[in-house]
C-alpha positions in Angstrom: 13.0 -48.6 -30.8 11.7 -51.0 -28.2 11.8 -48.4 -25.5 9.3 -46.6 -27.5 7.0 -48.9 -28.2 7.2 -50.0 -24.7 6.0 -46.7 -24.0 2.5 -47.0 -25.9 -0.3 -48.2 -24.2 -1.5 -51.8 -24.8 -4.5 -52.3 -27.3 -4.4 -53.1 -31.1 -5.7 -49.5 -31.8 -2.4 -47.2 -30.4 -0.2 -50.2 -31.4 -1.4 -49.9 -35.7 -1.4 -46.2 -35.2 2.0 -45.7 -33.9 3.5 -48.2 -35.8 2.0 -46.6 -39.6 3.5 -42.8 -37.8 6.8 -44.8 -37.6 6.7 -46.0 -40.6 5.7 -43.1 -43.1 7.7 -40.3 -40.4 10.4 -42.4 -38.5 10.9 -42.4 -35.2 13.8 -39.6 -35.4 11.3 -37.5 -37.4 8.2 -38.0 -34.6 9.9 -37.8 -31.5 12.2 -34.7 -32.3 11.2 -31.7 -31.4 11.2 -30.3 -34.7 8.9 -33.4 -36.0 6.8 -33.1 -32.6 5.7 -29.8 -33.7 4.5 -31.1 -36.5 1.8 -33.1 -35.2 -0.3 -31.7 -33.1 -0.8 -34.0 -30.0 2.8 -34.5 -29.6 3.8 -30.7 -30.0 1.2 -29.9 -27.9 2.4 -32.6 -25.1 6.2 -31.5 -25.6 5.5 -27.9 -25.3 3.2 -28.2 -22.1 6.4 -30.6 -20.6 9.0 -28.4 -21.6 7.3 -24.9 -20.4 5.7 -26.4 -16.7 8.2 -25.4 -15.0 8.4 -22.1 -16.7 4.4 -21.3 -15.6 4.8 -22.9 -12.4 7.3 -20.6 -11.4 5.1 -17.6 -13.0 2.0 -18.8 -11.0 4.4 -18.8 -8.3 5.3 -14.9 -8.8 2.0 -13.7 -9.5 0.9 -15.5 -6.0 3.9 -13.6 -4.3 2.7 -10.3 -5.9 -0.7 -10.6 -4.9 0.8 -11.3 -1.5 2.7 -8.2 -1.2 0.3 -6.2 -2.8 -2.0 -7.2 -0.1 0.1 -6.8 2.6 1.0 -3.4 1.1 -2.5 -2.0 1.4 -3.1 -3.3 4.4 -0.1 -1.6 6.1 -1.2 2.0 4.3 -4.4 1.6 5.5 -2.9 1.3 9.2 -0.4 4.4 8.4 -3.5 6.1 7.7 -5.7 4.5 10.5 -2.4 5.8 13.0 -2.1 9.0 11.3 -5.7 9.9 12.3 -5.3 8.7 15.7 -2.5 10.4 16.2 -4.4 13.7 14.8 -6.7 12.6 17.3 -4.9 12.6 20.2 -3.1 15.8 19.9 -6.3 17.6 19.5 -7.4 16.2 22.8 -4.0 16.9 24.5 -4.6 20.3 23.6 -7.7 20.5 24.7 -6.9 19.1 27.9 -4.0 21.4 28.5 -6.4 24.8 27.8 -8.6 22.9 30.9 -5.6 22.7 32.8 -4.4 25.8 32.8 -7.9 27.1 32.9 -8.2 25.2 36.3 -4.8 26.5 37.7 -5.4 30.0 36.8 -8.7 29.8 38.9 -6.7 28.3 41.7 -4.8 31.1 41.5 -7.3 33.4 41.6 -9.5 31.7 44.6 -5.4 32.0 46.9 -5.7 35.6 45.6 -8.8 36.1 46.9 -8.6 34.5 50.6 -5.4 36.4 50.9 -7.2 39.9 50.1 -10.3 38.7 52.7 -7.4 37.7 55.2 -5.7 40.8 54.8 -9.0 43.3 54.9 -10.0 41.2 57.8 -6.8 41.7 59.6 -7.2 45.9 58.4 -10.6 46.1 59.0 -10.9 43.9 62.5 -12.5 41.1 61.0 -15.9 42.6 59.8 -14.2 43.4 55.8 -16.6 44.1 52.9 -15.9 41.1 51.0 -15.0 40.9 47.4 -17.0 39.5 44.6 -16.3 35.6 44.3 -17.1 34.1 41.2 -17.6 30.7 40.5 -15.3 29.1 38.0 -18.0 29.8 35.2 -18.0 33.3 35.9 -13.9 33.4 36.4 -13.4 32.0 33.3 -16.1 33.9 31.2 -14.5 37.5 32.9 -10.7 35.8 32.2 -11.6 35.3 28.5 -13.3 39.3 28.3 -10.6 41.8 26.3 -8.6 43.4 29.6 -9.7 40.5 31.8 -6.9 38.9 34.1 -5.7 36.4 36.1 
């Protein structure tokens, strides 16, 4: 009994009120859980001690969650971010390859045609009606023509 009323604050008023509540209740009766329900400033205060570490540990989760869901979107948008990219560059691989083999097949056909001026030069003794050269424009618009070659 003197623990508890060690435990209330000094000042006549707390001291009458929680000596009349020990009096009509008991102390058993008031400090129970049970009898703490009861009245409404102690129930409330044992309830919000016994469940703090309860919500404490669900602010804690909800945190966590928003963390990962967070993280979550942000690593989706990169997928998608890299799956564009990616779209990207193969588009322009491909594109680069068509120049490429646009620019060796008129490198073949320029060694194709110096060898047929070399050999009519070497036929006709150096004075040979040359061939048609085109330009790479031209080669390639001629290439792309249905029957056009190399």
């Amino acid at each position: 009994m003197d623990q508890v009323v060690a435990l209330l604050p000094k000042g006549g008023g707390w001291s009458v009120v929680a000596v009349l509540l020990m009096l009509v209740f008991g102390s058993q009766q008031i400090f129970s859980k049970e009898g703490a329900s009861r009245f409404w400033l102690f129930g409330r205060l044992a309830d919000r001690i016994e469940h703090r570490k309860e919500r404490s540990i669900a602010r804690e989760a909800t945190v966590q969650q928003a963390r990962v869901d967070y993280l979550m979107t942000m690593v989706q948008d990169m997928r998608r971010d890299l799956d564009a990219e990616r779209d990207r560059s193969r588009a322009a691989e491909e594109e680069l390859r068509v120049d490429l083999d646009d620019a060796w097949g008129y490198v073949r056909y320029a060694t194709d045609w110096s060898r047929t001026v070399l050999q009519m030069s070497a036929e006709h003794g150096w004075r040979p009606p040359l061939p048609e050269w085109l330009t790479p424009d031209q080669w390639r618009k001629r290439r792309h023509l249905p029957g056009g070659s190399d």
